[in-house]
N, CA, C and O atoms as a GROMACS GRO file, in nm:
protein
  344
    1UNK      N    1  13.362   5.098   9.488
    1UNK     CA    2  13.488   5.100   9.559
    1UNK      C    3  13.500   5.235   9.630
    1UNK      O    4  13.503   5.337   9.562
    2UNK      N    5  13.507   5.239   9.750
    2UNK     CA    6  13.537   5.380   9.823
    2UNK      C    7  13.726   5.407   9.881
    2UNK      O    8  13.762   5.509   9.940
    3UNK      N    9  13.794   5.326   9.856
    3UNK     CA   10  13.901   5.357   9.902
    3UNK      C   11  14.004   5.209   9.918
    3UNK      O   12  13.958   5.100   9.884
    4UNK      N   13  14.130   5.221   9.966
    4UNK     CA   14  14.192   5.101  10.019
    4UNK      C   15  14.353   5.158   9.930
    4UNK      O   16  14.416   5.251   9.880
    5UNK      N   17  14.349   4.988   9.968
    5UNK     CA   18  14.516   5.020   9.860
    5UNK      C   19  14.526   4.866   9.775
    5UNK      O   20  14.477   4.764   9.825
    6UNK      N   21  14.577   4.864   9.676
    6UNK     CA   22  14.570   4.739   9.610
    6UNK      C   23  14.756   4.676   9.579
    6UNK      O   24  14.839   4.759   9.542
    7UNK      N   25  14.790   4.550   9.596
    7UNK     CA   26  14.882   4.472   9.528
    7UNK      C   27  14.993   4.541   9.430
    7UNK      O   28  14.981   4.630   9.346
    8UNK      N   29  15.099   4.469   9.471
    8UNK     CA   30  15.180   4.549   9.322
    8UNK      C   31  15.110   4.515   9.168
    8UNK      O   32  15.052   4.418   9.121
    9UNK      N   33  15.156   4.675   9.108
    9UNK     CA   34  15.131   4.612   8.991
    9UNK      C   35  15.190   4.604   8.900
    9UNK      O   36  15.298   4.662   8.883
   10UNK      N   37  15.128   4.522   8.810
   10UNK     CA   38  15.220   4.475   8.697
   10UNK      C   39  15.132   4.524   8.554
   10UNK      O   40  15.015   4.486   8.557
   11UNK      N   41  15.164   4.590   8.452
   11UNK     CA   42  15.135   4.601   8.303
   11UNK      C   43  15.136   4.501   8.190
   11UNK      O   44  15.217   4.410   8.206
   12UNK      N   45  15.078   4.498   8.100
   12UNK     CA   46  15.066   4.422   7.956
   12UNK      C   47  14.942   4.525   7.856
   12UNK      O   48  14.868   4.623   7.869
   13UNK      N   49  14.974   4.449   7.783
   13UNK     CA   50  14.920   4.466   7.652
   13UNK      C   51  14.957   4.607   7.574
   13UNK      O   52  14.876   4.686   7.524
   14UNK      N   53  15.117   4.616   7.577
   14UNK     CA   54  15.223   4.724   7.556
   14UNK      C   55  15.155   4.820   7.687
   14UNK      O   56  15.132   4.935   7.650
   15UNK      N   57  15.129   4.801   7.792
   15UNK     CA   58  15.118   4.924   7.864
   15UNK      C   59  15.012   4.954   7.906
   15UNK      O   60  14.993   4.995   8.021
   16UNK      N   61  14.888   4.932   7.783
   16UNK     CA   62  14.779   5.010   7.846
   16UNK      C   63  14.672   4.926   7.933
   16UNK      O   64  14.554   4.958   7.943
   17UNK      N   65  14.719   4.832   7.984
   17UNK     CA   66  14.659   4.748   8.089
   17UNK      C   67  14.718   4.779   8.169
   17UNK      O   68  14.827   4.832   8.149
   18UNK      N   69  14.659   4.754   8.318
   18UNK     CA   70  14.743   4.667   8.416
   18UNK      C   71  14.659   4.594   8.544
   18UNK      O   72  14.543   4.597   8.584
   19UNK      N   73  14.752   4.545   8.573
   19UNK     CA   74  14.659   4.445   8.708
   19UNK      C   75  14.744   4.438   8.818
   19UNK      O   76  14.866   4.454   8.823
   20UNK      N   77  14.642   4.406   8.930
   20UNK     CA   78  14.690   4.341   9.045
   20UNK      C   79  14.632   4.224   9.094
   20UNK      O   80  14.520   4.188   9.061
   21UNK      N   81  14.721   4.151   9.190
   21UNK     CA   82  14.617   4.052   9.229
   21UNK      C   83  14.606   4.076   9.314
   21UNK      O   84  14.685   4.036   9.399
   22UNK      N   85  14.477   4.171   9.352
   22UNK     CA   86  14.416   4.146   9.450
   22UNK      C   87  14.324   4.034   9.515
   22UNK      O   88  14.266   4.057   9.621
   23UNK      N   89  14.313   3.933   9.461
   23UNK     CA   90  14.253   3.814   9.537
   23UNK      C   91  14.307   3.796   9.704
   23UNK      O   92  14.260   3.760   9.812
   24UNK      N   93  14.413   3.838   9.660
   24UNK     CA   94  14.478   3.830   9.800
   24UNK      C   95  14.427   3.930   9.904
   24UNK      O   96  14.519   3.980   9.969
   25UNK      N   97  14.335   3.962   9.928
   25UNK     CA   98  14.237   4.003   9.996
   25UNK      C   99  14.293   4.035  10.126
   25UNK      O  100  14.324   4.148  10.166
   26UNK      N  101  14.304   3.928  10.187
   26UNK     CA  102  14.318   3.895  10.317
   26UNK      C  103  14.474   3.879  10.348
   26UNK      O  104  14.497   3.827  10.457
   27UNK      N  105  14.576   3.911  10.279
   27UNK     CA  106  14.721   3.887  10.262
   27UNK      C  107  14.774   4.066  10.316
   27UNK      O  108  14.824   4.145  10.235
   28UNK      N  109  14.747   4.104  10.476
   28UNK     CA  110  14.786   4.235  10.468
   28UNK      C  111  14.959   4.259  10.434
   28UNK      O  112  15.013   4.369  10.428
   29UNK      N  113  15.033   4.114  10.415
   29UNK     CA  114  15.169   4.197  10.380
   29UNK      C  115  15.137   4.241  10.265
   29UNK      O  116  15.143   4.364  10.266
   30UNK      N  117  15.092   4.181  10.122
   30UNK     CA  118  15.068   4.244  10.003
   30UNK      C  119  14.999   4.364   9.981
   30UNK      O  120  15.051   4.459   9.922
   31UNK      N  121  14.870   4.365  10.032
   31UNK     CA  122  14.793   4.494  10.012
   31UNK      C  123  14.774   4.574  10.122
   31UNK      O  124  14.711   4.678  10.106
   32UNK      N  125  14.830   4.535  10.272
   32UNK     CA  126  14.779   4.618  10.332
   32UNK      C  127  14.655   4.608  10.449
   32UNK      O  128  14.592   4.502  10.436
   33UNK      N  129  14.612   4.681  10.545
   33UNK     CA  130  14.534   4.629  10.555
   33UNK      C  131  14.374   4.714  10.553
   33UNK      O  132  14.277   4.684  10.623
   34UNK      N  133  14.381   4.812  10.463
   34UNK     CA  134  14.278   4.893  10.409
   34UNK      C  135  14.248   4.822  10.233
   34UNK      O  136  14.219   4.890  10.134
   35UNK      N  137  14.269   4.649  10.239
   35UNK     CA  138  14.226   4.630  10.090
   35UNK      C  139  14.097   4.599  10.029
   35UNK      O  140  14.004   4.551  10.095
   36UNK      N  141  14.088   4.628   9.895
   36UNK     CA  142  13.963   4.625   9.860
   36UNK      C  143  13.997   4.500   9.729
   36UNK      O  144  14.101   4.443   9.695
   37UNK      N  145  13.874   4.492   9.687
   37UNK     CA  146  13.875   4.390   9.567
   37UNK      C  147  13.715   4.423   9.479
   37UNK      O  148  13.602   4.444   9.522
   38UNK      N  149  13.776   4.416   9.330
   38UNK     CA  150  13.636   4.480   9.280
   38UNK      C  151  13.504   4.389   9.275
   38UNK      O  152  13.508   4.267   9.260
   39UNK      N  153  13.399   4.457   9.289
   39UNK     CA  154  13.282   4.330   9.292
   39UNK      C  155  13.198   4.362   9.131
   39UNK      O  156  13.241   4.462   9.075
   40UNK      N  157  13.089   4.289   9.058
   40UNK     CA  158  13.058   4.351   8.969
   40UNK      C  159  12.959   4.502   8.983
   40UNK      O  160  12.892   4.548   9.076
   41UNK      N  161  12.992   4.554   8.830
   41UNK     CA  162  12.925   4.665   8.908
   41UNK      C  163  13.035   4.798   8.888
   41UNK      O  164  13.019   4.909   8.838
   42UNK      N  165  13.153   4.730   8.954
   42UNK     CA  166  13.281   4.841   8.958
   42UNK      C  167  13.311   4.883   8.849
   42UNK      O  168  13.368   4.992   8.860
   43UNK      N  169  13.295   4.832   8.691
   43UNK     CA  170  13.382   4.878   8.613
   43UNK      C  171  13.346   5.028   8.602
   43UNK      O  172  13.272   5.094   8.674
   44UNK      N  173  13.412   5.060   8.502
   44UNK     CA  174  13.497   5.203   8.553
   44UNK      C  175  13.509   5.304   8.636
   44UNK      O  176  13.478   5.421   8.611
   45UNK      N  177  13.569   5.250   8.765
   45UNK     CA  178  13.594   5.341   8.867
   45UNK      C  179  13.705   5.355   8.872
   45UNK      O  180  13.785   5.262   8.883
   46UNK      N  181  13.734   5.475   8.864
   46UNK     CA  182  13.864   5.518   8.902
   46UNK      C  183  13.974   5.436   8.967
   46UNK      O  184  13.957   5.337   9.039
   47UNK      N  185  14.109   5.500   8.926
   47UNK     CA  186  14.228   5.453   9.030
   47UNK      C  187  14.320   5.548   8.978
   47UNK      O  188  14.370   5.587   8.872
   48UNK      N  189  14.317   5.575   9.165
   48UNK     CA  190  14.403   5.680   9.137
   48UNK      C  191  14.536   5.667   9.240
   48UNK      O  192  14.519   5.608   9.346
   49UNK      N  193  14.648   5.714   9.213
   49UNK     CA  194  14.769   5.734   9.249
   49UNK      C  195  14.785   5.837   9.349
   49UNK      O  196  14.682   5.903   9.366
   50UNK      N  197  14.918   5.880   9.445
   50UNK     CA  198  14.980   5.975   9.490
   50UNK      C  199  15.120   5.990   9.413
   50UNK      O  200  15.194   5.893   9.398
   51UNK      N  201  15.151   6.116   9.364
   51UNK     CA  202  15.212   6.166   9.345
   51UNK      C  203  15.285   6.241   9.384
   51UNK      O  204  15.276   6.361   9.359
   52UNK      N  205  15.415   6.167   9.487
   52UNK     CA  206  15.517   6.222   9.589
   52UNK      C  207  15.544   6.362   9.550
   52UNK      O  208  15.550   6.459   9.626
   53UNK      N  209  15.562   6.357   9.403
   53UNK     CA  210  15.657   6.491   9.388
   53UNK      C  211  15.559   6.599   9.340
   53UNK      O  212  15.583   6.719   9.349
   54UNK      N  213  15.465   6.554   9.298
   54UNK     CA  214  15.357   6.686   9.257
   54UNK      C  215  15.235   6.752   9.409
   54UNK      O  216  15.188   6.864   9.429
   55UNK      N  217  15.224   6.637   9.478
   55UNK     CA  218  15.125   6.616   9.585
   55UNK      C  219  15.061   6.646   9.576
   55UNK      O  220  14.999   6.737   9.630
   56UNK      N  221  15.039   6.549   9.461
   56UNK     CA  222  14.866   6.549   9.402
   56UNK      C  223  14.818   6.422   9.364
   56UNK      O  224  14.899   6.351   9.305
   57UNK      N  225  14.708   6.378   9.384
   57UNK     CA  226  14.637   6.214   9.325
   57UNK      C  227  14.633   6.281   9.185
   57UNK      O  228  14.620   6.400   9.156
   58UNK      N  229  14.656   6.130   9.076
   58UNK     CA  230  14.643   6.108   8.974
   58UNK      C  231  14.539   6.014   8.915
   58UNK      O  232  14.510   5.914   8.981
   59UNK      N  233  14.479   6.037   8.792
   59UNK     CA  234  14.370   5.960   8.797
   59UNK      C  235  14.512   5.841   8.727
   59UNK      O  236  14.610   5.898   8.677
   60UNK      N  237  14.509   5.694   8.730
   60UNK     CA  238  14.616   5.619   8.668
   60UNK      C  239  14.567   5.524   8.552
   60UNK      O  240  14.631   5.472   8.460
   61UNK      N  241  14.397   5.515   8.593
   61UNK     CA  242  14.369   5.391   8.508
   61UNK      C  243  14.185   5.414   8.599
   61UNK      O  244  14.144   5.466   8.703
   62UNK      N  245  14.131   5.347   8.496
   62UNK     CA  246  13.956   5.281   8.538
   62UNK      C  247  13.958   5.170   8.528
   62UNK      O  248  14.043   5.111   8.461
   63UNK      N  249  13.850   5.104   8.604
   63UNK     CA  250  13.844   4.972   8.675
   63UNK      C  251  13.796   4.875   8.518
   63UNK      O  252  13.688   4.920   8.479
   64UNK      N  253  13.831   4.800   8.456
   64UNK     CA  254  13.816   4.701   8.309
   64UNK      C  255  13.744   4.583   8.364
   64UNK      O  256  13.628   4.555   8.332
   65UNK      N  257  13.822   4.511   8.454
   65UNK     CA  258  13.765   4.369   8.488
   65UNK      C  259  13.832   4.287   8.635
   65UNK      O  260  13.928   4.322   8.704
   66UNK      N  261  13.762   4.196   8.646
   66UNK     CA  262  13.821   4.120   8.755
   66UNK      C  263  13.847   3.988   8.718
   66UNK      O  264  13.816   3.963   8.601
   67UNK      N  265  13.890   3.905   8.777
   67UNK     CA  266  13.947   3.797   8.780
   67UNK      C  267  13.952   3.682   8.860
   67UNK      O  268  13.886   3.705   8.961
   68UNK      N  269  14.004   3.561   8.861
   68UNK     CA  270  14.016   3.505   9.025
   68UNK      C  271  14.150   3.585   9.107
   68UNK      O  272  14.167   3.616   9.225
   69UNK      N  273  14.240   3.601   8.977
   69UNK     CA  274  14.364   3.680   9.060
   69UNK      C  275  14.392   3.780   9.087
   69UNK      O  276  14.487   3.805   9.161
   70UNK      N  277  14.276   3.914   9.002
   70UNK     CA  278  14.260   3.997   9.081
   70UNK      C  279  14.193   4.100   8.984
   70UNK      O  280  14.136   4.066   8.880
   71UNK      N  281  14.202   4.185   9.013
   71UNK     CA  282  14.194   4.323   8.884
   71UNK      C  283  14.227   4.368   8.796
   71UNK      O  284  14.347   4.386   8.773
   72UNK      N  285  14.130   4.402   8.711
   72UNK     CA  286  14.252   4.464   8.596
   72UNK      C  287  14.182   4.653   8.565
   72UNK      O  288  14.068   4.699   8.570
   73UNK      N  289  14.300   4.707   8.538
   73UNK     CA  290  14.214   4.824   8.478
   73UNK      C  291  14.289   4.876   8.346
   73UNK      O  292  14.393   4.834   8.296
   74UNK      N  293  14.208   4.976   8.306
   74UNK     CA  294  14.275   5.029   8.175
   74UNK      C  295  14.363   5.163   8.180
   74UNK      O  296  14.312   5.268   8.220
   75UNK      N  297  14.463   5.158   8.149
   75UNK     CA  298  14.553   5.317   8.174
   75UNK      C  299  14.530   5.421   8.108
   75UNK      O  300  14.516   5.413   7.986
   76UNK      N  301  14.519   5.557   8.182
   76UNK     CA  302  14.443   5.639   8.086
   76UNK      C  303  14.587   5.750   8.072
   76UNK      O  304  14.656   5.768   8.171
   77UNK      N  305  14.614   5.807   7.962
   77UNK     CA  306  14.667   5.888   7.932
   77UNK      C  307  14.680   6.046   7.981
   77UNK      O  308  14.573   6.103   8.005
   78UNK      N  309  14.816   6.130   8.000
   78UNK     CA  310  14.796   6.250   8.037
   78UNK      C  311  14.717   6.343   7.973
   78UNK      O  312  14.650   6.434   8.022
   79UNK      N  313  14.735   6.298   7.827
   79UNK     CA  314  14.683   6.372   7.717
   79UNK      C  315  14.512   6.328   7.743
   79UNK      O  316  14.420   6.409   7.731
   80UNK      N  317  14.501   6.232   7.767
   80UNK     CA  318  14.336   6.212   7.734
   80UNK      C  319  14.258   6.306   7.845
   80UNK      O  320  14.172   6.390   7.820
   81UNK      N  321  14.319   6.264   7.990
   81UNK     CA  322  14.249   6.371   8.102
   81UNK      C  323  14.278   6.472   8.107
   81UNK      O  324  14.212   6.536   8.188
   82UNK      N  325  14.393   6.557   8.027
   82UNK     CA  326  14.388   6.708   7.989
   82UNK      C  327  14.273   6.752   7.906
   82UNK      O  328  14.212   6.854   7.938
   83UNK      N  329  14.242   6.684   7.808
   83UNK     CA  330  14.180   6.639   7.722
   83UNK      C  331  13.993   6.673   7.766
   83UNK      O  332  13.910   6.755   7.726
   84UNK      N  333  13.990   6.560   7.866
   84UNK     CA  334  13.870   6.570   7.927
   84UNK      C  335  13.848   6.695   8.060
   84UNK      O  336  13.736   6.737   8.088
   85UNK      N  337  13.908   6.718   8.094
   85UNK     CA  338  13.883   6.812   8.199
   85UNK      C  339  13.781   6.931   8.208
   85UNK      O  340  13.784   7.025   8.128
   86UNK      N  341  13.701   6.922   8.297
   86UNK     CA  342  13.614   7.036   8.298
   86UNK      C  343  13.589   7.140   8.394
   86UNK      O  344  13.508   7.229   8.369
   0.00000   0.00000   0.00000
């Protein structure tokens, strides 16, 4: 994955999931029209956020799985990438 923008998203599994459906690929009111969709291969790549008020990208989550309806990734914690930082 080199870039784009993906679908609203939505959370489960108390939080530390979440997904979009990006299937909708081709739907630029939903995603836009820089969208991507993961192929295999992708899992854990990054996703990362903008952060209006810090103006800074956030890492938000790594790439878990795909779907027919779209993506899913796993949410990573502040504490864990403080954590990891090098």
């Amino acid at each position: 994955m080199i870039g784009g923008t993906i679908g609203y998203l939505s959370s489960y599994n108390n939080n530390l999931m979440i997904s979009s459906g990006t299937a909708q690929i081709f739907n630029e009111n939903y995603q836009g029209y820089l969208a991507n969709y993961l192929q295999p291969g992708d899992s854990g790549s990054p996703l990362f956020g903008y952060n209006s008020k810090t103006k800074e990208w956030e890492l938000i989550g790594v790439t878990s799985s795909m779907s027919v309806n779209g993506n899913n990734w796993a949410v990573t914690s502040r504490d864990f990438y403080l954590r990891n930082q090098k």
